[in-house]
C-alpha positions as CSV (number, residue, x, y, z in Angstrom):
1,X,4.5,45.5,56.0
2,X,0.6,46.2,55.0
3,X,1.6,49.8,55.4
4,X,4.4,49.7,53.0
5,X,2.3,47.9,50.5
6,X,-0.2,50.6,50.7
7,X,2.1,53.4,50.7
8,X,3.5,51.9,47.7
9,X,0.5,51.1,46.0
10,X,-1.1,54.7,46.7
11,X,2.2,55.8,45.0
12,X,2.3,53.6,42.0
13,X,-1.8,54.8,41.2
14,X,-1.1,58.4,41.9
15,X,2.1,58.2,39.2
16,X,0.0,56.5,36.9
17,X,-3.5,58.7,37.0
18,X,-1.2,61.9,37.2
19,X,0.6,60.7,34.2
20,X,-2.7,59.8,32.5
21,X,-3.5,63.2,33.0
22,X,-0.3,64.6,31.3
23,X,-1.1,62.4,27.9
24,X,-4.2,63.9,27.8
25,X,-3.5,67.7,28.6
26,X,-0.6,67.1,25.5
27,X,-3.0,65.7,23.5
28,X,-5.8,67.7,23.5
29,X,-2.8,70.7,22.9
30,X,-2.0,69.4,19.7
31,X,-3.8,70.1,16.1
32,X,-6.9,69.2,15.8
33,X,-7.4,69.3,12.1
34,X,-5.2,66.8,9.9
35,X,-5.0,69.8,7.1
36,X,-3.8,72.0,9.7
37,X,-1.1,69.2,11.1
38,X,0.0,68.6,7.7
39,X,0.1,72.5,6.8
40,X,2.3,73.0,10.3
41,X,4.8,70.0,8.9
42,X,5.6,71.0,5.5
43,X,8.8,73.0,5.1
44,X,8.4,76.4,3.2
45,X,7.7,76.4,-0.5
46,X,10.8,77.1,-3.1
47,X,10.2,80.2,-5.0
48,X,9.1,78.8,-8.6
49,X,12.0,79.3,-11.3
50,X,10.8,82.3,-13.6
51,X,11.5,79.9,-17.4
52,X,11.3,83.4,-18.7
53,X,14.0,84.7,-17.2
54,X,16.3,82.0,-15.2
55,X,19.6,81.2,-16.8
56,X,20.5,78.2,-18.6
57,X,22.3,77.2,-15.1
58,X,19.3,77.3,-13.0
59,X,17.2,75.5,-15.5
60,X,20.0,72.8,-15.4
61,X,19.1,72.2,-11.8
62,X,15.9,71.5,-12.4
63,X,15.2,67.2,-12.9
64,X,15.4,66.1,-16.3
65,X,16.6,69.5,-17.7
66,X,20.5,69.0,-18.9
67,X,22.2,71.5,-20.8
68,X,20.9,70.5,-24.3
69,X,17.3,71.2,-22.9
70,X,18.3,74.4,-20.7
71,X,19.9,75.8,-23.6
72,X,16.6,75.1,-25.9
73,X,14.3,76.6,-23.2
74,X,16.4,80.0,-23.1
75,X,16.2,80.2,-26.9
76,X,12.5,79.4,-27.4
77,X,12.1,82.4,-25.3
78,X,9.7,83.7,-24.3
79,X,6.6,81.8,-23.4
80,X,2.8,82.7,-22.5
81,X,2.6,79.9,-19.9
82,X,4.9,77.0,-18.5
83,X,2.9,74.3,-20.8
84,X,4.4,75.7,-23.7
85,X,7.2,74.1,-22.9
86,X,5.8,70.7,-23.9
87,X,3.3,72.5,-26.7
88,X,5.9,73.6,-28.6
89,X,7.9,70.2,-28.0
90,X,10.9,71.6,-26.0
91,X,10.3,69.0,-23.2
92,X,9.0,65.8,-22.9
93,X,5.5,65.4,-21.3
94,X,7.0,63.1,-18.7
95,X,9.8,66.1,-17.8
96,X,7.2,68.6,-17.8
97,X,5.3,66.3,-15.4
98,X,8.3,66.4,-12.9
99,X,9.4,70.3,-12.9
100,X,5.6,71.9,-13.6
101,X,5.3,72.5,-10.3
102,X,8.3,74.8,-9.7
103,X,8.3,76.6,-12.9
104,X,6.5,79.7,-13.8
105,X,6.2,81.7,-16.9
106,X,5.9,85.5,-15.7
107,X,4.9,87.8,-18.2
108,X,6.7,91.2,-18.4
């Protein structure tokens, strides 16, 4: 019976230190950087939507551009930067707040 014990306690410290071991070799594989971590998990950018060019229809799909305002940014074409938009009082500041960061105003 002693010799069972044993066995079985030899067994349960081996499991255990080799799967300490195992947590450590995935941990230390792992980014070490947070900036790097958080680079790895973000999904790949959208190409920004060209105001200078994109049709009333892909403007639409943008948040808080309807057709009134999709149809106002195609005729107030064409623009020097993305903050005309609100500059020359097409869109709202609060709008402009939500889409300036996948808009672009390419110059031709």
């Amino acid at each position: 019976m002693k010799s069972l014990s044993s066995i079985l306690a030899t067994a349960i410290a081996g499991f255990l230190l080799s799967s300490g071991v195992a947590l450590a070799q995935g941990a230390a594989t792992g980014p070490a950087d947070p900036k790097q971590q958080a680079t790895q998990q973000r999904a790949p950018a959208a190409e920004k939507l060209d105001i200078n060019s994109a049709s009333a229809e892909d403007l639409e799909k943008l948040e808080g551009i309807g057709p009134a305002r999709a149809a106002a940014i195609v005729k107030g074409r064409p623009y020097k930067g993305k903050d005309d938009l609100v500059r020359r009082k097409i869109v709202p500041q609060s709008v402009y707040d939500k889409i300036s960061d996948r808009i672009i105003a390419k110059q031709k």
